[in-house]
C-alpha positions in Angstrom: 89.8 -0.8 -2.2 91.7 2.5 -1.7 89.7 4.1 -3.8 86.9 3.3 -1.8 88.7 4.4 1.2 89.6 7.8 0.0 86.2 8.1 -1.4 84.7 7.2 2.2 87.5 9.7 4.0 86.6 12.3 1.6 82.8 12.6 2.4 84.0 11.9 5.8 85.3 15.2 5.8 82.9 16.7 4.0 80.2 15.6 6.2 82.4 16.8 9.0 82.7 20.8 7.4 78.9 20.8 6.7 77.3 19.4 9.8 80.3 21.4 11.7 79.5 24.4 9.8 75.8 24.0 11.0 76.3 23.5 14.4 78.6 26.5 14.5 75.8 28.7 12.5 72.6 27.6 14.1 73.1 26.9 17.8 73.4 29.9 20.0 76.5 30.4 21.5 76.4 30.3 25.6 79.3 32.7 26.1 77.2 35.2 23.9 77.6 39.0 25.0 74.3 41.2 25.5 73.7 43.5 22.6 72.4 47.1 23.2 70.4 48.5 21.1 70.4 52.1 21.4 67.2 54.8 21.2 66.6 58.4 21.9 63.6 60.5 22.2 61.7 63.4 23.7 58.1 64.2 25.6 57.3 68.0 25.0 54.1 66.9 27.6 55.4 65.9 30.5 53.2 69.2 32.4 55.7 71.8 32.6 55.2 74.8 29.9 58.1 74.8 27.4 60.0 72.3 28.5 60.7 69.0 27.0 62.2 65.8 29.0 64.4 63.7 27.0 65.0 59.8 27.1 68.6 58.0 26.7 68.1 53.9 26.5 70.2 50.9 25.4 67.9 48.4 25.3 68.4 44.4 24.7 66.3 42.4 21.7 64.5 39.7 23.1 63.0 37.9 20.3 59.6 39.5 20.5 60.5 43.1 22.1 63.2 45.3 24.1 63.8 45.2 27.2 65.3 48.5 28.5 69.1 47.8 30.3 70.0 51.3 30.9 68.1 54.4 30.8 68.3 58.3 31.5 65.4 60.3 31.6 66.0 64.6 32.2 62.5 65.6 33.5 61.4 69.4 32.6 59.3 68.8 35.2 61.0 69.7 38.2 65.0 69.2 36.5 65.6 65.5 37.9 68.0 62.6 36.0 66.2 59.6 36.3 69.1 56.7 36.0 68.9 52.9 35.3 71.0 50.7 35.2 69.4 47.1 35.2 72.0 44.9 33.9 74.3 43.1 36.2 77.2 42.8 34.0 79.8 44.6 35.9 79.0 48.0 34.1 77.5 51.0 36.1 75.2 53.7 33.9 77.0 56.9 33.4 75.7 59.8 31.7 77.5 62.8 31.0 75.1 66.0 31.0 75.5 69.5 30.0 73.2 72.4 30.0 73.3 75.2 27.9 71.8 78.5 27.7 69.0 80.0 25.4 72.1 81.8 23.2 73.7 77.9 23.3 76.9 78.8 25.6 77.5 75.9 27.8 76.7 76.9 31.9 77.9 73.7 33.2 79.3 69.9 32.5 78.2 67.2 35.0 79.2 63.8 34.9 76.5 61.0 36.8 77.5 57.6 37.4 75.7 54.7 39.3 75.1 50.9 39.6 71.5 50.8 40.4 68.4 52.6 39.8 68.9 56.3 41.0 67.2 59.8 40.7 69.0 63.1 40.7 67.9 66.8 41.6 69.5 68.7 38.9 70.8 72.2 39.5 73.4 74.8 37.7 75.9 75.2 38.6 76.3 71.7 40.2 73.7 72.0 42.4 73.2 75.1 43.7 70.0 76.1 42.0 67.4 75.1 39.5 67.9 75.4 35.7 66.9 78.3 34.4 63.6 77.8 32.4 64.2 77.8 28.6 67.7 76.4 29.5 69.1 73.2 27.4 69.9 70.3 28.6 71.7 67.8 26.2 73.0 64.3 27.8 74.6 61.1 26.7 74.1 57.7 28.4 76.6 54.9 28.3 76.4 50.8 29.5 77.9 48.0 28.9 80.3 49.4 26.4 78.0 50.5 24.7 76.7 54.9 24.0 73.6 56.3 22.9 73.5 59.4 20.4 73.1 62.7 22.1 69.6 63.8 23.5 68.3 67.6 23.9 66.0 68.5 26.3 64.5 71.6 27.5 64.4 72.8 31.0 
């Protein structure tokens, strides 16, 4: 009779481990945190000759595709930041920028932060003017605790 009742507690327990261990492993976990997926790339034809806009994104996996959380976009075309942020998790977009000139010398560091969708006229230094054709502009974008790899563009 004991042995029958340590036999029964023992694939008690073992039941116990594998079903546990297969809830744990196959049910999704509701406290789950968003992961960002960066990418980076580049449209040489956006319509302005020689340049080349750039495009930062962290994007989320969806089971059949991305969906785009946070973006920055430098357009050649008329040196604008284009800057998403379309995840309400607390985070705001922020995207540090820097432009350099044809020789590569940095001209000027700007640092862009916001919560919501936003567009911003881009000038060197900070502002005052347009960037000089031919000029780069290299950016980073960050969400959610999470950073995309640098991106070059051309203005």
């Amino acid at each position: 009779m004991n042995r029958n009742r340590m036999r029964h507690g023992l694939m008690l327990a073992l039941a116990t481990v594998v079903f546990g261990g297969l809830s744990i492993t196959t049910g999704p976990s509701a406290s789950a945190a968003t992961t960002l997926v960066p990418k980076v790339f580049k449209n040489p034809f956006d319509g302005d000759t020689g340049g080349v806009s750039a495009y930062a994104q962290l994007r989320e996996y969806q089971g059949v595709g991305y969906i785009v959380r946070y973006q920055a976009v430098f357009h050649a075309e008329g040196e604008t930041l284009e800057v998403w942020d379309r995840l309400t998790d607390g985070s705001e977009a922020t995207v540090v920028l820097k432009v350099y000139d044809r020789d590569n010398n940095l001209v000027d560091t700007d640092k862009f932060t916001t919560g919501k969708d936003h567009t911003f006229n881009l000038g060197t230094p900070d502002g005052s003017g347009n960037i000089t054709e031919g000029y780069k502009v290299r950016f980073i974008l960050s969400g959610g605790g999470y950073t995309t790899p640098p991106i070059e563009g051309i203005a």
